[in-house]
PyMOL CGO cylinders between C-alpha atoms (Angstrom):
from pymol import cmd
from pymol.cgo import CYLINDER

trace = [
    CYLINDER, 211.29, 226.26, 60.27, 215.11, 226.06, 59.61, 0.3, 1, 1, 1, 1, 1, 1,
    CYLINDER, 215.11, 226.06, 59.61, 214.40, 223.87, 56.84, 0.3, 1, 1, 1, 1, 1, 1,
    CYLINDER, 214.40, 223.87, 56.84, 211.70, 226.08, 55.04, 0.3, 1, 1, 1, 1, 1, 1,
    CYLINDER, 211.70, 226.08, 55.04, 214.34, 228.75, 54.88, 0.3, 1, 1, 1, 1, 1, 1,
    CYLINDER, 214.34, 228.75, 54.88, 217.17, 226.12, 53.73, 0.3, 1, 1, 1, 1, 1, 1,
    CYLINDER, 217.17, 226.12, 53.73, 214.92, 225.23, 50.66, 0.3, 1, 1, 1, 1, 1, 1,
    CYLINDER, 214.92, 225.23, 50.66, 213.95, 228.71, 50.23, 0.3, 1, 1, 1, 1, 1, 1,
    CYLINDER, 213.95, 228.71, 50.23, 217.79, 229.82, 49.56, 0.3, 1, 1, 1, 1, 1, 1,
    CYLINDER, 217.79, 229.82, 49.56, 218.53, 226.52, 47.49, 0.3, 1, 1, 1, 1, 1, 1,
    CYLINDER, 218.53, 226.52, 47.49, 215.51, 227.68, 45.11, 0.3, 1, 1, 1, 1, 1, 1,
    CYLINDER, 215.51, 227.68, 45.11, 217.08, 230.86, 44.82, 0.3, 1, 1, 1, 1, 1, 1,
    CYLINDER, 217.08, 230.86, 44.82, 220.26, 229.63, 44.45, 0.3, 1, 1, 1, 1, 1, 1,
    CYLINDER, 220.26, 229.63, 44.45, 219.11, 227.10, 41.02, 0.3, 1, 1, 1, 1, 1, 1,
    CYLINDER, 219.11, 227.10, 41.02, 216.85, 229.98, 39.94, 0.3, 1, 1, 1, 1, 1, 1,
    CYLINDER, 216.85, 229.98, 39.94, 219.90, 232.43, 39.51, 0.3, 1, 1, 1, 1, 1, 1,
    CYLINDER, 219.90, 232.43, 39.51, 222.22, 229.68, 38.25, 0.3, 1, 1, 1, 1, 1, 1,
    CYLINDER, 222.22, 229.68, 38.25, 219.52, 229.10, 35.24, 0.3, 1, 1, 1, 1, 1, 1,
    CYLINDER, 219.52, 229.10, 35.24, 218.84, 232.30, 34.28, 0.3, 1, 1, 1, 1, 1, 1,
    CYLINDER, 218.84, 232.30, 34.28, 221.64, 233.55, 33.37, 0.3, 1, 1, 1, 1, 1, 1,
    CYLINDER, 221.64, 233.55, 33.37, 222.55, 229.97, 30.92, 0.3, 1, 1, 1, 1, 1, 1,
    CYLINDER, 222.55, 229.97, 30.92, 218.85, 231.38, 29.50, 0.3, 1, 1, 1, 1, 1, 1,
    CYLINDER, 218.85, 231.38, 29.50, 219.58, 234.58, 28.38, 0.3, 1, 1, 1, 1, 1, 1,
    CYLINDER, 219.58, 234.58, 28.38, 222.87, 233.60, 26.54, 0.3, 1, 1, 1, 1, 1, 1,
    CYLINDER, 222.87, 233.60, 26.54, 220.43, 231.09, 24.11, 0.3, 1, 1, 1, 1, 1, 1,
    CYLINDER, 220.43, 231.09, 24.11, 219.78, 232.35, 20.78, 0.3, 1, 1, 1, 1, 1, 1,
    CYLINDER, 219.78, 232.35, 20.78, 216.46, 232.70, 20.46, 0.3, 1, 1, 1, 1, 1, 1,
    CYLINDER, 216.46, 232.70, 20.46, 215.43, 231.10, 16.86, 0.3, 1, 1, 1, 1, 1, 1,
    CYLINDER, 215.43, 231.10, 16.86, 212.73, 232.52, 14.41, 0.3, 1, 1, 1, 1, 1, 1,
    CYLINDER, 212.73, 232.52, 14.41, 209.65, 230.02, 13.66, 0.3, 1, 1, 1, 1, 1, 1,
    CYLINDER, 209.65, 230.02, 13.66, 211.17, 229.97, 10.00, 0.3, 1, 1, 1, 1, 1, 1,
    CYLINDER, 211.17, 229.97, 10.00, 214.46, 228.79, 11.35, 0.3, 1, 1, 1, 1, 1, 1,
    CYLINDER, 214.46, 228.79, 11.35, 212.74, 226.11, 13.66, 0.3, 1, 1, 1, 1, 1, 1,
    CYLINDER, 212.74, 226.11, 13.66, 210.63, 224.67, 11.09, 0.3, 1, 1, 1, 1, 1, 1,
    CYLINDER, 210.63, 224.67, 11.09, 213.83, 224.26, 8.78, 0.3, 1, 1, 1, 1, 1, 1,
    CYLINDER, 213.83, 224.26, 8.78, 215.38, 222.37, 11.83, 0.3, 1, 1, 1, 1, 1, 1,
    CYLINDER, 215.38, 222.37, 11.83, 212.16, 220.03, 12.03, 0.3, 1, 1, 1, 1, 1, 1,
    CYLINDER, 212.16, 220.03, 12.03, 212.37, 219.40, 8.52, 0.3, 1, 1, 1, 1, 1, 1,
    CYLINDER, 212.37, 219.40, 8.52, 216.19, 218.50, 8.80, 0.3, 1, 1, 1, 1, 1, 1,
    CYLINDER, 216.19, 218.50, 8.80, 215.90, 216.53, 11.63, 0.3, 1, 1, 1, 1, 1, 1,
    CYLINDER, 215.90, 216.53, 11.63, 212.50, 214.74, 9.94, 0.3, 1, 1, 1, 1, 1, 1,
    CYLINDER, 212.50, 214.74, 9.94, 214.95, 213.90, 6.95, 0.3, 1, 1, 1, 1, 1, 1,
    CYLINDER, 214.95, 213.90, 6.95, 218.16, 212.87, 9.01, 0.3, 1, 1, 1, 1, 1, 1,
    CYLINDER, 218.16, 212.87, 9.01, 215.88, 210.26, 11.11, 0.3, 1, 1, 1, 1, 1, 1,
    CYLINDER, 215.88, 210.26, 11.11, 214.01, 209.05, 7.33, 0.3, 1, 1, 1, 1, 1, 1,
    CYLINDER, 214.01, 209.05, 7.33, 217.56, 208.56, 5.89, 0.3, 1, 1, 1, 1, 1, 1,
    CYLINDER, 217.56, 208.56, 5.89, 218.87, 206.70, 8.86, 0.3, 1, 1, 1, 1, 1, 1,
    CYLINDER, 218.87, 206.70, 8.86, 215.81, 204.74, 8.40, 0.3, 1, 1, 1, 1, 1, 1,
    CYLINDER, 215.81, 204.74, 8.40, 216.83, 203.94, 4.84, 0.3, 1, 1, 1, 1, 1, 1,
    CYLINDER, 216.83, 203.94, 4.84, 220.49, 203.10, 5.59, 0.3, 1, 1, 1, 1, 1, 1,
    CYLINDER, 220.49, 203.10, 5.59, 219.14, 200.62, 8.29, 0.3, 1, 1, 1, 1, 1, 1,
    CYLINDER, 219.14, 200.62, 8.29, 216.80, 199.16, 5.54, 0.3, 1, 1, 1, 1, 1, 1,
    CYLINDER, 216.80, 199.16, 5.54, 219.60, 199.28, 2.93, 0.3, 1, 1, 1, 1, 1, 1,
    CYLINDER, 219.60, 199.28, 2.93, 221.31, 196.87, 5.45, 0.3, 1, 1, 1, 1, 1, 1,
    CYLINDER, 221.31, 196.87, 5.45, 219.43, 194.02, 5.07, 0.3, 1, 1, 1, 1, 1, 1,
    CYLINDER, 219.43, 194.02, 5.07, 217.49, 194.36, 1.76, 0.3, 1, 1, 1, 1, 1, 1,
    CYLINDER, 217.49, 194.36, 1.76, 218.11, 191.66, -0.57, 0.3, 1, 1, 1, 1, 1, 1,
    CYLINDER, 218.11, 191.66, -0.57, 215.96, 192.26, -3.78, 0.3, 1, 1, 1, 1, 1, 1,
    CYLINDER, 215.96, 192.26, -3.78, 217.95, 195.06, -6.17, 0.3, 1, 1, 1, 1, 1, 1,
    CYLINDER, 217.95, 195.06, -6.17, 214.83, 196.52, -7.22, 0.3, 1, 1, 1, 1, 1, 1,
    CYLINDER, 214.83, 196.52, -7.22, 213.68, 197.38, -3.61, 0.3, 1, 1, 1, 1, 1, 1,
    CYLINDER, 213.68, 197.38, -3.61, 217.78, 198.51, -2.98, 0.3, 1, 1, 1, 1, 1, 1,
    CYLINDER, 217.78, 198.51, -2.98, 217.28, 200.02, -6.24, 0.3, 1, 1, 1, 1, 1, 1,
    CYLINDER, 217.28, 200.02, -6.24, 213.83, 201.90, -4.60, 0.3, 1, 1, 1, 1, 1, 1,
    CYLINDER, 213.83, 201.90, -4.60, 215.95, 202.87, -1.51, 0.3, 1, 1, 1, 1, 1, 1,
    CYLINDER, 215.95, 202.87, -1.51, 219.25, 204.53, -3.38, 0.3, 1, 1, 1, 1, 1, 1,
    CYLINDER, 219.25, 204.53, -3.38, 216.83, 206.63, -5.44, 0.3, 1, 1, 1, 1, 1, 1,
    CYLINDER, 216.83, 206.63, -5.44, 214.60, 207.74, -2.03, 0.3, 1, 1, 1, 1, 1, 1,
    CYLINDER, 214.60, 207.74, -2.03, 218.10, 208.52, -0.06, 0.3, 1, 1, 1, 1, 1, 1,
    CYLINDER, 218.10, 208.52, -0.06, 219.02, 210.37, -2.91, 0.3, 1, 1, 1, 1, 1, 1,
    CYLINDER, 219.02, 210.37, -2.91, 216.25, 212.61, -3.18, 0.3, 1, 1, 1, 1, 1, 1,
    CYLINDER, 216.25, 212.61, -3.18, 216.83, 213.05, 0.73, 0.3, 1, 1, 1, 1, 1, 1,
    CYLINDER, 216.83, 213.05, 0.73, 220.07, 213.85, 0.21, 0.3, 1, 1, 1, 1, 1, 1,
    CYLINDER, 220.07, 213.85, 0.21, 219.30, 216.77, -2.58, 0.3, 1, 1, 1, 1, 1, 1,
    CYLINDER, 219.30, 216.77, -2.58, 216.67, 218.10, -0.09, 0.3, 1, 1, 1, 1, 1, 1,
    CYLINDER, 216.67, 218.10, -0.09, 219.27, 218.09, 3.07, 0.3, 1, 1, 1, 1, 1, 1,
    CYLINDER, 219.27, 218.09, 3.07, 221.43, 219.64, 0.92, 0.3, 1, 1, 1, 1, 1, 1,
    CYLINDER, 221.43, 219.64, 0.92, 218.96, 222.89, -0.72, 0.3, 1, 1, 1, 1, 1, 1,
    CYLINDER, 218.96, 222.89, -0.72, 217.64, 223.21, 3.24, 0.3, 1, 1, 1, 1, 1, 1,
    CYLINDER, 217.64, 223.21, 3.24, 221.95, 223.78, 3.68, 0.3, 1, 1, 1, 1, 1, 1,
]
cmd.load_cgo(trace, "trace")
């Protein structure tokens, strides 16, 4: 029975050491947190590029790439 109250206290114990963290995050709009999914879409795509830009040997594919991380580039930087 000792034990049942032991637990009981530690889960009160974690519960009160989260909430507190919780009510200090800012709490984002939906517009705000589909601008971060679109950022972090087009940071992963670029990185994706730059890995592809690595290895590519024909200048019209590199050619293909510089123009694609370009346009990702002007989109990263109208999201701001």
């Amino acid at each position: 029975m000792a034990r049942g109250w032991e637990s009981k206290s530690v889960e009160e114990q974690q519960s009160e050491a989260v909430s507190p963290a919780d009510k200090s995050r800012r709490q984002f709009t939906p517009d705000e947190l589909a601008k971060r999914r679109e950022q972090e879409g087009i940071f992963l795509t670029r990185k994706r590029i730059l890995q592809q830009m690595e290895t590519v040997q024909h200048p019209q594919h590199r050619k293909m790439l510089e123009m694609a991380l370009s346009e990702l580039d002007a989109k990263l930087a109208k999201l701001g």
